[in-house]
C-alpha positions as CSV (number, residue, x, y, z in Angstrom):
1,X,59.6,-55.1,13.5
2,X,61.7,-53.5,16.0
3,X,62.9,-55.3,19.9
4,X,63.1,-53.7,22.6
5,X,66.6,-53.6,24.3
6,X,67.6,-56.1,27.1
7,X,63.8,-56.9,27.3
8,X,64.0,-60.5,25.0
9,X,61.0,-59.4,23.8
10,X,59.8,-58.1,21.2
11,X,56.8,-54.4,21.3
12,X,53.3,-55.6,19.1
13,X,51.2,-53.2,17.5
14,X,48.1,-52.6,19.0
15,X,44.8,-54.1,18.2
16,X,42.9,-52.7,16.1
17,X,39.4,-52.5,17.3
18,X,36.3,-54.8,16.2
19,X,34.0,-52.8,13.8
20,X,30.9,-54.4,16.0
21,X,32.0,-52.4,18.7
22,X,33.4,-49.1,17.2
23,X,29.1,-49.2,15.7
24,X,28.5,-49.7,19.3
25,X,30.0,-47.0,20.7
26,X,28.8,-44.5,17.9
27,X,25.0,-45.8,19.2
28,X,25.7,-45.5,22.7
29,X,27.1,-41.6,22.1
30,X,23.7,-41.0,20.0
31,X,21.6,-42.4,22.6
32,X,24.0,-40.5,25.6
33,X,23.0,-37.4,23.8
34,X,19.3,-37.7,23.4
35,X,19.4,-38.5,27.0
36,X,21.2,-35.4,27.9
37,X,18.7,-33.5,26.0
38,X,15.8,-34.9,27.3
39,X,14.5,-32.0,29.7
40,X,14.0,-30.7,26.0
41,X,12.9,-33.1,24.0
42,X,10.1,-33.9,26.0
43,X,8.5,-30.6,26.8
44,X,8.8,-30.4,22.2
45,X,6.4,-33.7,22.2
46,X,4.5,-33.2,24.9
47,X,3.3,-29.4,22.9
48,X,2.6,-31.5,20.0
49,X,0.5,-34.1,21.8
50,X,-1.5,-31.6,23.2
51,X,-2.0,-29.5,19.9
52,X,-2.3,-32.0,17.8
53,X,-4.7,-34.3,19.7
54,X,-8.0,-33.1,20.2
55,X,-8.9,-36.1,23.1
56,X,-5.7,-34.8,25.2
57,X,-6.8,-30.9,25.3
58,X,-8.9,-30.9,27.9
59,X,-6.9,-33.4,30.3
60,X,-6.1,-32.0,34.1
61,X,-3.0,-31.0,35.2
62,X,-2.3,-34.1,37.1
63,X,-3.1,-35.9,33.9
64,X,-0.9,-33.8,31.9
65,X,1.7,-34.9,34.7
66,X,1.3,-38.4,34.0
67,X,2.2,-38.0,29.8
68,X,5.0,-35.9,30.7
69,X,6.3,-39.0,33.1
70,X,4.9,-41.3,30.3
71,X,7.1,-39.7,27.8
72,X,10.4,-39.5,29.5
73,X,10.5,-43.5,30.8
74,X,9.2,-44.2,26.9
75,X,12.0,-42.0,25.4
76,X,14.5,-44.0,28.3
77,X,13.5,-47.0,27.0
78,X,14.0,-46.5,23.6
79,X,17.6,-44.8,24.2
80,X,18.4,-47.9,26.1
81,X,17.5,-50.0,23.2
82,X,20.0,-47.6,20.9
83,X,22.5,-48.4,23.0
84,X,22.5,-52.2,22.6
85,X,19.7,-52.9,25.8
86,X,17.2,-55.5,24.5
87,X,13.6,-54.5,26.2
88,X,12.3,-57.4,28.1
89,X,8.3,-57.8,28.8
90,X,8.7,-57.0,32.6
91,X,10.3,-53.8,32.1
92,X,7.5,-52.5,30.5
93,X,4.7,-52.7,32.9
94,X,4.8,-48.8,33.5
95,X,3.1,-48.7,30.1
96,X,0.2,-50.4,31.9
97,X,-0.3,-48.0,34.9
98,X,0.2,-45.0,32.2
99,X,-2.3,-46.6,29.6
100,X,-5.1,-47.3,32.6
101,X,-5.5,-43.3,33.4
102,X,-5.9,-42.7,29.9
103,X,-8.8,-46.0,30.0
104,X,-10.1,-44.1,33.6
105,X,-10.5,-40.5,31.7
106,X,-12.4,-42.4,28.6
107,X,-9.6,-41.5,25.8
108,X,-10.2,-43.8,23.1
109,X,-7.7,-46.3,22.0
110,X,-7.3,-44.2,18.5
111,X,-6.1,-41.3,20.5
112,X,-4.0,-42.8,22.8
113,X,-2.2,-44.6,19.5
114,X,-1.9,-41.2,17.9
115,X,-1.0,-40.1,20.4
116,X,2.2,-42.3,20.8
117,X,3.2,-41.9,17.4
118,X,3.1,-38.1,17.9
119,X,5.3,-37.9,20.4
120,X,7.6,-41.2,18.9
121,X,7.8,-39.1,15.4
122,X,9.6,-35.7,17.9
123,X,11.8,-38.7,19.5
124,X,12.4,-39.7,15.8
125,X,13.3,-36.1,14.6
126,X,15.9,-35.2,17.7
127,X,17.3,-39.0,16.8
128,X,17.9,-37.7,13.4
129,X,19.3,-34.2,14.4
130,X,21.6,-36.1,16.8
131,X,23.0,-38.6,14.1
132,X,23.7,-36.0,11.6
133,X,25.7,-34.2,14.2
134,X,27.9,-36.4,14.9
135,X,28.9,-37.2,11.1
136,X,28.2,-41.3,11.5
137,X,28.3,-43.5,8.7
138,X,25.4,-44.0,6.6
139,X,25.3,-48.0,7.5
140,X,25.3,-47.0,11.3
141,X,22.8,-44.9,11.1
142,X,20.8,-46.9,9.6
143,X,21.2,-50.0,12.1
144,X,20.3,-47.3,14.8
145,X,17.2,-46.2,12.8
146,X,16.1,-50.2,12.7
147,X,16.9,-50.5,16.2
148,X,14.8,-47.5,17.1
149,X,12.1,-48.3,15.1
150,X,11.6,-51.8,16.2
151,X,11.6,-50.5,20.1
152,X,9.0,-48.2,19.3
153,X,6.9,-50.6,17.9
154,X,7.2,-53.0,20.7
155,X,6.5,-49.8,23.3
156,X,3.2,-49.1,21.3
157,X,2.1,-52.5,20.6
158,X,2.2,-53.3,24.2
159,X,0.1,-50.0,25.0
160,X,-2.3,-51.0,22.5
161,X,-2.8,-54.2,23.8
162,X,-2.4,-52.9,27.8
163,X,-5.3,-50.2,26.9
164,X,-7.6,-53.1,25.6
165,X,-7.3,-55.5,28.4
166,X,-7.8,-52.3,31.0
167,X,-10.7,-51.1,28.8
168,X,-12.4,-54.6,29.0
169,X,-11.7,-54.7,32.9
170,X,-13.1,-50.9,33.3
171,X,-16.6,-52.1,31.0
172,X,-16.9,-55.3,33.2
173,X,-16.5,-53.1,36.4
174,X,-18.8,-50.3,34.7
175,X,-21.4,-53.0,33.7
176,X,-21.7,-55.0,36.9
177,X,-22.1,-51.1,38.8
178,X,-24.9,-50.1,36.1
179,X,-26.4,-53.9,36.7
180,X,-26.5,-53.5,41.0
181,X,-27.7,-50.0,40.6
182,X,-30.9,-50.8,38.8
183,X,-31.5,-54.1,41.0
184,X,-31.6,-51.7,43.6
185,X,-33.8,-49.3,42.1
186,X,-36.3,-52.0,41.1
187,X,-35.9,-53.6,44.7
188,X,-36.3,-49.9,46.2
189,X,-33.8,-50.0,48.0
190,X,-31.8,-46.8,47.3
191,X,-32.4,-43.8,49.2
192,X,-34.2,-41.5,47.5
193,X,-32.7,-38.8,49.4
194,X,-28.9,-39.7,48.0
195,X,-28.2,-36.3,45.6
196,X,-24.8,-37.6,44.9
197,X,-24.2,-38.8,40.7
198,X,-23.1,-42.6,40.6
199,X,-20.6,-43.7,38.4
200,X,-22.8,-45.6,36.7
201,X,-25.0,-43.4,35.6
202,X,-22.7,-40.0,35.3
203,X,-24.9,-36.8,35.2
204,X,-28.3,-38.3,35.8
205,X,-30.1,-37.0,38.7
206,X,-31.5,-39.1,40.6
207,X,-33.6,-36.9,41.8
208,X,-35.2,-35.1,39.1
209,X,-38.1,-37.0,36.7
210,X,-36.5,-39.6,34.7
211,X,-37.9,-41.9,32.2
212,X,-37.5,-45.6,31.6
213,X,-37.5,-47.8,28.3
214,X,-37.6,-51.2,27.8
215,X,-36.3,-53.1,24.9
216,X,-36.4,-56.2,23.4
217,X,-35.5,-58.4,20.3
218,X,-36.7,-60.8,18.2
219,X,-34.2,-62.1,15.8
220,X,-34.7,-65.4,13.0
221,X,-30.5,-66.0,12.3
222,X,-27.4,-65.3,15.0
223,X,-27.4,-65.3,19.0
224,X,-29.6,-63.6,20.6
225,X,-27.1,-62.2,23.2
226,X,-25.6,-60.8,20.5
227,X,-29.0,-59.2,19.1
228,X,-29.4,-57.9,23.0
229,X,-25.7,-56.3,22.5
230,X,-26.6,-54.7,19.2
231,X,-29.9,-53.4,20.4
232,X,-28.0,-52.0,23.4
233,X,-25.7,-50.3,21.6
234,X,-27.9,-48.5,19.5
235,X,-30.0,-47.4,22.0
236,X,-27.6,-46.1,23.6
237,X,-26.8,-43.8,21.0
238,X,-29.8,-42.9,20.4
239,X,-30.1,-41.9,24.2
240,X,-27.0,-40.4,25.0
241,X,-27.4,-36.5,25.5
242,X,-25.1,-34.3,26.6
243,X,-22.7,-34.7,29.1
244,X,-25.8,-37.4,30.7
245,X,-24.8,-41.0,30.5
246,X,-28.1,-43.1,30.3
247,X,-28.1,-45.5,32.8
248,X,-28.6,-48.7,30.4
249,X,-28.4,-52.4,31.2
250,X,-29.0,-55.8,29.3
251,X,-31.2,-57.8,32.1
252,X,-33.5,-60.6,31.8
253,X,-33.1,-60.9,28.0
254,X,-34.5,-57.2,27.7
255,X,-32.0,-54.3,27.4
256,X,-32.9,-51.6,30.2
257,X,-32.5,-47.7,30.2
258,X,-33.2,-45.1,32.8
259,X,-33.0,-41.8,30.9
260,X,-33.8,-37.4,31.5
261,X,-37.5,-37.3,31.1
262,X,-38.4,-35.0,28.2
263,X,-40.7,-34.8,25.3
264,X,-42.7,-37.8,25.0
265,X,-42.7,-37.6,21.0
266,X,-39.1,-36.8,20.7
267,X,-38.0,-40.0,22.8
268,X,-40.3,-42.1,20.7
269,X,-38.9,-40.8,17.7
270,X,-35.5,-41.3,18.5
271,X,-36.0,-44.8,19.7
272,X,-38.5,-45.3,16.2
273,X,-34.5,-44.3,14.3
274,X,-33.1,-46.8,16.5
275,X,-35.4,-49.8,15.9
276,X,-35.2,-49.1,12.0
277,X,-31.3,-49.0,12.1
278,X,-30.6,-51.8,14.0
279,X,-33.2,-53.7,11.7
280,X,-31.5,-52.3,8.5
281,X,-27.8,-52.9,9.7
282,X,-28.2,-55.7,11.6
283,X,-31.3,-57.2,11.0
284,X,-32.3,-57.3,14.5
285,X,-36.4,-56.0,15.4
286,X,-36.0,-54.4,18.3
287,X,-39.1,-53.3,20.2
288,X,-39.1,-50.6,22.8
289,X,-42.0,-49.5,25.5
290,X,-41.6,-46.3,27.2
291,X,-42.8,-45.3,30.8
292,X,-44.8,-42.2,31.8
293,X,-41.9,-39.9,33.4
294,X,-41.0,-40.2,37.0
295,X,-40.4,-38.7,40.3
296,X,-36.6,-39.6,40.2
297,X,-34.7,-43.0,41.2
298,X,-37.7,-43.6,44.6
299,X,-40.3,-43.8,41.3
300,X,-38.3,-46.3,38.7
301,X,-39.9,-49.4,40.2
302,X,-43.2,-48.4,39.3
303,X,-41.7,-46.9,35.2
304,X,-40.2,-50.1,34.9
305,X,-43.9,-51.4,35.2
306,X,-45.4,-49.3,33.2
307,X,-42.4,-49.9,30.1
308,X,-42.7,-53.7,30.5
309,X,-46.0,-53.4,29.8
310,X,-45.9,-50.9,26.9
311,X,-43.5,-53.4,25.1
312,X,-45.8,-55.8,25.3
313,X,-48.2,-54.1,23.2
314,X,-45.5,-53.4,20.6
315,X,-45.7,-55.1,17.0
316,X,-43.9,-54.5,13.9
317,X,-45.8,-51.5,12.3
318,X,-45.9,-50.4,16.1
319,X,-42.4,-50.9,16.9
320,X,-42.5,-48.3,19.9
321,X,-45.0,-47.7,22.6
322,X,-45.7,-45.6,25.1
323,X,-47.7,-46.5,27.5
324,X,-49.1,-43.1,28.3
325,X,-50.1,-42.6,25.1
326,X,-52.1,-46.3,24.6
327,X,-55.9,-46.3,23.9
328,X,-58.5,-46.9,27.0
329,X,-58.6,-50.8,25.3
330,X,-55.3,-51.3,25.6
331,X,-55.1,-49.6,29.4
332,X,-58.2,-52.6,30.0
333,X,-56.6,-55.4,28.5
334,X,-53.2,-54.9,30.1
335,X,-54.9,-55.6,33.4
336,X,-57.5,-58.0,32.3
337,X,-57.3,-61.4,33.2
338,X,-56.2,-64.8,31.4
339,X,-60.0,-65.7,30.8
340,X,-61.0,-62.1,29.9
341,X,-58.3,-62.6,27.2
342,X,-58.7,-65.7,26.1
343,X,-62.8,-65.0,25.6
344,X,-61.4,-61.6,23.6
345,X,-59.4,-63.9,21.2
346,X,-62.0,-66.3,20.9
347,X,-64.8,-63.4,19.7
348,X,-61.8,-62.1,17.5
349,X,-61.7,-65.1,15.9
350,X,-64.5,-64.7,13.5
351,X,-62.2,-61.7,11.8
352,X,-59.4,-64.2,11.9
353,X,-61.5,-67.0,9.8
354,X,-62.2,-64.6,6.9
355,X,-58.4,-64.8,5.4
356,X,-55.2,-62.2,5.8
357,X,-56.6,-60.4,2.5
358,X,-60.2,-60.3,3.2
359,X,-58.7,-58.8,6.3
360,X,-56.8,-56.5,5.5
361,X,-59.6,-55.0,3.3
362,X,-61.8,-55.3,6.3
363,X,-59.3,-53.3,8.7
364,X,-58.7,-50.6,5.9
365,X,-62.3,-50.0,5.3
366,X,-63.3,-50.0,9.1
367,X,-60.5,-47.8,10.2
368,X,-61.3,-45.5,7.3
369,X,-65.0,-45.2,8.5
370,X,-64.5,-44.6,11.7
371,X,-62.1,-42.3,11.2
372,X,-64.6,-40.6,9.0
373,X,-67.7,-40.7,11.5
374,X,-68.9,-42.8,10.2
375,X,-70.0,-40.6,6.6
376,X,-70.0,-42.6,3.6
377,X,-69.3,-39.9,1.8
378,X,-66.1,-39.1,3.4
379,X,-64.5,-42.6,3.4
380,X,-65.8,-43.5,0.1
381,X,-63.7,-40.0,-1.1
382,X,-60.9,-41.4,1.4
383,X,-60.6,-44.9,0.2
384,X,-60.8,-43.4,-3.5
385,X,-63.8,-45.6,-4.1
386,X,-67.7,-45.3,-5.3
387,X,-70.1,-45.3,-2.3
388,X,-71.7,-47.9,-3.7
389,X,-68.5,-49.7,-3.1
390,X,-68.5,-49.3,-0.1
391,X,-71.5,-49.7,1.3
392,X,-71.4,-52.8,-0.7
393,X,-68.2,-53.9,1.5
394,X,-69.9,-52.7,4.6
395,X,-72.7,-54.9,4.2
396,X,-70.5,-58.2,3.5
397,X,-68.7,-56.9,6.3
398,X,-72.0,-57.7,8.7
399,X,-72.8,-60.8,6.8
400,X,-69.2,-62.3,7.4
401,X,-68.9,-60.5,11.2
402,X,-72.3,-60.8,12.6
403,X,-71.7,-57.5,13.3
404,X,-73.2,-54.0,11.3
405,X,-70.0,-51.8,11.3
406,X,-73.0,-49.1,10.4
407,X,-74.3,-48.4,13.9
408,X,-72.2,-47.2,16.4
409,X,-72.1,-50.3,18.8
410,X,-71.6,-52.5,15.8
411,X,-68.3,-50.3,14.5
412,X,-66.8,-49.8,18.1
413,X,-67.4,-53.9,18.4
414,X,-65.6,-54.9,15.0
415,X,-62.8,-51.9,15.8
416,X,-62.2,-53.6,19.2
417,X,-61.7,-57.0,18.5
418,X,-59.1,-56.1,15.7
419,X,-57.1,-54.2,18.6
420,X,-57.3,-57.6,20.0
421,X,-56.0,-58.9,17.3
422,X,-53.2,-57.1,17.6
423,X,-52.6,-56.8,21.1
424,X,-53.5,-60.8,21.2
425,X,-52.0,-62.5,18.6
């Protein structure tokens, strides 16, 4: 090794430089580079976003904006953490503000996740590009594919679980709105002359005629706040329409919608599909009355009424009722009093004594006949029997009864008192 002359010391070779940090510095260039590029990068996965995601097509400018600003402080991030930076849990709490706008425009949390890996797999793709360029070695490149990867994954874990705690807040929020909006219907005490949509209730017009519905469960097995939530949701899928959000509430153990008014027959039918599949998937009987329609929010008070007493009169092979559509009897003994009733259930009970089968038989044969005016010739051909049959069974019938289902007063008696029985179990 040479000295150096009149120094008494001898020159040292230089250091040669750590591998760690020759790796470092080939990161720190990839991740200098994507940041140079990223007025183009981003513009690349914002298009894809866009044409890719069907929940992002229709979003305003402003909300187009706010991905564009989400994607560059993501694609920061993620170059800081290529470059050595590790990502700490406060730094992140733009991804909160971003993922609340998409909760506030109603993008679903699949989208939004898609979303993220949409633009993450553009990121990935310049990344690549970049690395190839600049010729590093194969064990480099793949630290600095480990590092990105795990900083993406931390990025979009901590969206997915920002957009469920801001979803949760912006249902509590929407919940408690829907719950003091139809308080103050029932109370009356919203202006009937307000024309302005509430965000409870987005689209439905508070002045134009509106129906209500009123549902409840019965349910042997599991919570019944969770039979309430179950009914809920199904009748709210049943109801939604269009762009019109039912106004729809669980209140007093009863699950409460203010709905459009339309086609009596079509609103029962859809509610009838409701009732089955919430029984079939669930096993939850649900039970739903339906209101005349209304004049607008000034008239829910009174449809609310009129539902809460149409579900009363609902039964298992009458799961929905309409209230509108109920028989003159069952108009009378809605308003009739507790000893009017209790004297109806105490003349039923001579139907009641003869047995569920004998019963049955009786209700088959009686409905049949009435429905047949009473010609035993008819019923006899409807009931697929001999007309000695029957008259034989309408004879017991007066022996057992006390009453002759073969006059008219004796038929509308006997068909009365087993709507009693029904109404008045």
């Amino acid at each position: 090794m040479s000295t150096q002359v009149g120094s008494g010391r001898r020159s040292r070779a230089p250091r040669p430089e750590p591998a760690g940090d020759r790796v470092a510095l080939l990161q720190t260039a990839v991740a200098d580079g994507i940041l140079a590029r990223l007025d183009e990068i981003v513009p690349k996965a914002r298009r894809h976003i866009l044409e890719e995601q069907p929940a992002y097509r229709n979003m305003t400018p402003a909300e187009v904006e706010d991905v564009t600003g989400l994607l560059y402080a993501n694609f920061r991030m993620v170059a800081a953490a290529m470059s050595g930076h590790r990502i700490a849990h406060e730094e992140l709490d733009y991804v909160r503000v971003h993922v609340a706008v998409r909760v506030r425009s109603r993008i679903p949390l699949d989208a939004v996740m898609r979303a993220y890996r949409t633009g993450f797999n553009t990121f990935w793709e310049e990344c690549t590009a970049e690395v190839a360029s600049r010729g590093l070695p194969r064990d480099t490149a793949v630290d600095l594919a480990r590092t990105m990867s795990e900083a993406m994954d931390t990025l979009t874990t901590h969206a997915a679980a920002a957009y469920v705690r801001e979803e949760s807040q912006l249902r509590a929020a929407d919940e408690k709105a829907a719950r003091d909006l139809l308080d103050a219907l029932l109370r009356g005490t919203i202006d009937p002359d307000h024309v302005e949509p509430f965000s409870a209730a987005p689209g439905l017009d508070p002045q134009a005629d509106l129906m209500v519905i009123v549902g409840r469960v019965s349910r042997q097995d599991g919570s019944h706040v969770g039979a309430l939530e179950r009914a809920a949701a199904a009748l709210g899928d049943a109801l939604a329409a269009g762009r019109v959000t039912p106004l729809l509430v669980v209140r007093d153990r009863a699950v409460v919608a203010v709905v459009p008014a339309e086609d009596r027959d079509h609103v029962i039918a859809r509610l009838g599909d409701a009732c089955a599949a919430v029984r079939e998937d669930a096993g939850v009987a649900l039970y739903c009355g339906l209101s005349s329609p209304c004049a607008g929010f000034a008239r829910v008070a009174a449809a609310y009424e009129q539902a809460s007493l149409a579900v009363a009169r609902t039964s298992d092979t009458r799961p929905v009722v309409s209230l509108a559509a109920l028989p003159a009897l069952h108009h009378l003994l809605s308003g009739a009093t507790g000893t009017t009733r209790t004297q109806l259930r105490e003349k039923a009970q001579v139907l009641l004594n003869l047995g569920p089968t004998a019963l049955a038989d009786l209700r088959t044969t009686l409905l049949a006949f009435a429905r047949c005016d009473m010609n035993v010739t008819r019923t006899a051909r409807d009931l697929l029997i001999h007309e000695n049959t029957l008259r034989y069974r309408l004879r017991r019938i007066r022996e057992r009864s006390g009453h002759n289902p073969q006059t008219f007063a004796g038929l509308v008696e006997l068909v009365c008192l087993l709507e009693v029985l029904d109404l008045e179990p």
